[in-house]
C-alpha positions in Angstrom: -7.7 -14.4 -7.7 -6.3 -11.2 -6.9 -7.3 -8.0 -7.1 -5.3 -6.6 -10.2 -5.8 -10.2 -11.9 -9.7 -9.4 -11.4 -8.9 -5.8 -13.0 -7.2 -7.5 -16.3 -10.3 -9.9 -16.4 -12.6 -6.8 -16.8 -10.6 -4.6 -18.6 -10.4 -8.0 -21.4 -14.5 -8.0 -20.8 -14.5 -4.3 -21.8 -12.0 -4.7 -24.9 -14.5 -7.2 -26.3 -17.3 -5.1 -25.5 -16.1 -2.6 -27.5 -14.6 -4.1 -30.4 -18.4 -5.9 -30.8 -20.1 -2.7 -30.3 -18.0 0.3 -31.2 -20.8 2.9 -30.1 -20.6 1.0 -26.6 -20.9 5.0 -24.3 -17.7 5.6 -22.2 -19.8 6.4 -19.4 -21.2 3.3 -19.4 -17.9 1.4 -19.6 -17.0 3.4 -16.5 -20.2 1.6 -14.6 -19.3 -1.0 -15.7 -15.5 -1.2 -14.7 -16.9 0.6 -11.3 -19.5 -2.3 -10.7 -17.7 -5.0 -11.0 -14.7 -3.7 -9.1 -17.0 -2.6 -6.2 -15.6 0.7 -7.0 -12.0 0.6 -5.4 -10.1 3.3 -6.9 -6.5 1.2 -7.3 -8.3 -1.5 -9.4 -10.5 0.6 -11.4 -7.9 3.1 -12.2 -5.6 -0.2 -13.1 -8.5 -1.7 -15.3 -9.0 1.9 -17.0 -5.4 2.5 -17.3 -5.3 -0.9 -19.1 -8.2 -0.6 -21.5 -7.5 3.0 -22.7 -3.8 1.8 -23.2 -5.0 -0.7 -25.6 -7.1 1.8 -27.3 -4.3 4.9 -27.7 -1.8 2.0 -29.0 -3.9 -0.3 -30.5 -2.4 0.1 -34.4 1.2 -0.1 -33.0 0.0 -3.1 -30.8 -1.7 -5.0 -33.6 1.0 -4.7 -36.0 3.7 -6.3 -33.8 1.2 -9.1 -33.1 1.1 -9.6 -37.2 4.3 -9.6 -37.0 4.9 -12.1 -34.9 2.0 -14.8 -35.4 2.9 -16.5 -38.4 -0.1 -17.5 -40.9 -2.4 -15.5 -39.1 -4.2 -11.9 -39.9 -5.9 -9.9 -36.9 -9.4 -10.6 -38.4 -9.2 -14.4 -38.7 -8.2 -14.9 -34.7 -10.9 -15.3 -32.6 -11.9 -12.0 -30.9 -11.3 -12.9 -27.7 -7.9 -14.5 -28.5 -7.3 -11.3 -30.3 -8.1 -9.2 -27.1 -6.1 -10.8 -24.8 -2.9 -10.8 -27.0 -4.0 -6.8 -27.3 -3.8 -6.7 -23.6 -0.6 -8.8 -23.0 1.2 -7.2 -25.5 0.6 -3.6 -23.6 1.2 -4.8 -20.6 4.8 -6.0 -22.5 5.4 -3.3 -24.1 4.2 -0.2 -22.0 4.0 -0.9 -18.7 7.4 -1.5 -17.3 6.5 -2.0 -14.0 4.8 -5.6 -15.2 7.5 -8.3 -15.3 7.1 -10.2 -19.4 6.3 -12.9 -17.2 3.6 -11.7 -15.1 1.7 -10.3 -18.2 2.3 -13.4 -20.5 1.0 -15.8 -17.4 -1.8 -13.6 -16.7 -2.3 -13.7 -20.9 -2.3 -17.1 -20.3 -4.9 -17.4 -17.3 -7.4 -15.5 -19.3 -6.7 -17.5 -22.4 -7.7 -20.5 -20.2 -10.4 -19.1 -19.0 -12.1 -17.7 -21.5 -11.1 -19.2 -24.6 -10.6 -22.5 -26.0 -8.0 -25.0 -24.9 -5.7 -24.4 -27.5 -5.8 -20.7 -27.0 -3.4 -20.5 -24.1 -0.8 -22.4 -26.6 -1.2 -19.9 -29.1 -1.2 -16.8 -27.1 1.9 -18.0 -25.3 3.6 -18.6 -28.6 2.4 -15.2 -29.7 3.5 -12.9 -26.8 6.8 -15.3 -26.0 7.9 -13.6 -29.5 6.7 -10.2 -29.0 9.2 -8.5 -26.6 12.1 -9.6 -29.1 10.0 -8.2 -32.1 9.4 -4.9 -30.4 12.9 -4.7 -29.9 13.7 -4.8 -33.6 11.0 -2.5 -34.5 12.8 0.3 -32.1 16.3 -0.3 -33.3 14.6 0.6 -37.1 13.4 2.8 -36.1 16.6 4.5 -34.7 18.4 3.5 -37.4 16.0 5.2 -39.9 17.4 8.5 -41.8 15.9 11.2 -40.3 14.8 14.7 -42.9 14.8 14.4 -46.3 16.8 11.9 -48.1 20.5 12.9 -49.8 20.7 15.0 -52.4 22.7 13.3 -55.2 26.2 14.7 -56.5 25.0 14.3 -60.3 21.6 15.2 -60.0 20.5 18.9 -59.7 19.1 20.6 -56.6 16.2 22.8 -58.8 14.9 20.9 -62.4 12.6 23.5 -61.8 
């Protein structure tokens, strides 16, 4: 297993942490990342870097996931299922210096194992979709008016 494979395990362990227990301190998430990275900087600031990613994008993260995985809500996937789509899809769409493939297969190694043996199908079939999804979301987002909306020719400016 290497190294930053090792970091994406954790950094999963931590996103579960948290999720079950929400007042989980950051100071003890930092031991913990620390601990079981034997404290080398690269992986722990990788593992940090993924975990507070997650966290600052997590609305924008989970709503392309909904998006994406037909018949099924955020709180009716399993929570560790849920986490590792969470990570994949960051690693997808905000880290640019991880090939789709790298994150979906290491998606997929964590699915495997930690999670049941069906998981890795679904996650695949999730985070296969997602990059294509994302892409639609930004062109909408392009193509959105920007200011205030048109004022109509037969409708007047102050009915003040």
């Amino acid at each position: 297993m290497t190294r930053r494979t090792r970091a994406r395990e954790i950094a999963l362990q931590v996103l579960y942490q948290t999720e079950q227990n929400p007042g989980l301190d950051h100071k003890e998430v930092q031991r913990f990342i620390e601990r079981r990275l034997r404290g080398e900087s690269a992986h722990c600031e990788f593992a940090h870097k993924l975990v507070s990613g997650v966290r600052d994008n997590q609305p924008r993260i989970d709503e392309l996931i909904s998006g994406v995985a037909e018949n099924w809500r955020m709180d009716r996937m399993a929570a560790i299922d849920r986490n590792i789509l969470r990570l994949g899809a960051f690693e997808i769409l905000y880290s640019p210096e991880v090939p789709t493939k790298v994150a979906i297969n290491e998606a997929l190694e964590l699915a495997k194992r930690y999670s049941t043996a069906q998981s890795s199908r679904f996650v695949n079939g999730i985070l296969d979709r997602l990059p294509s999804a994302a892409a639609v979301a930004k062109v909408e987002v392009a193509l959105a008016p920007i200011g205030p909306e048109p004022i109509e020719a037969d409708k007047p400016i102050n009915e003040g």
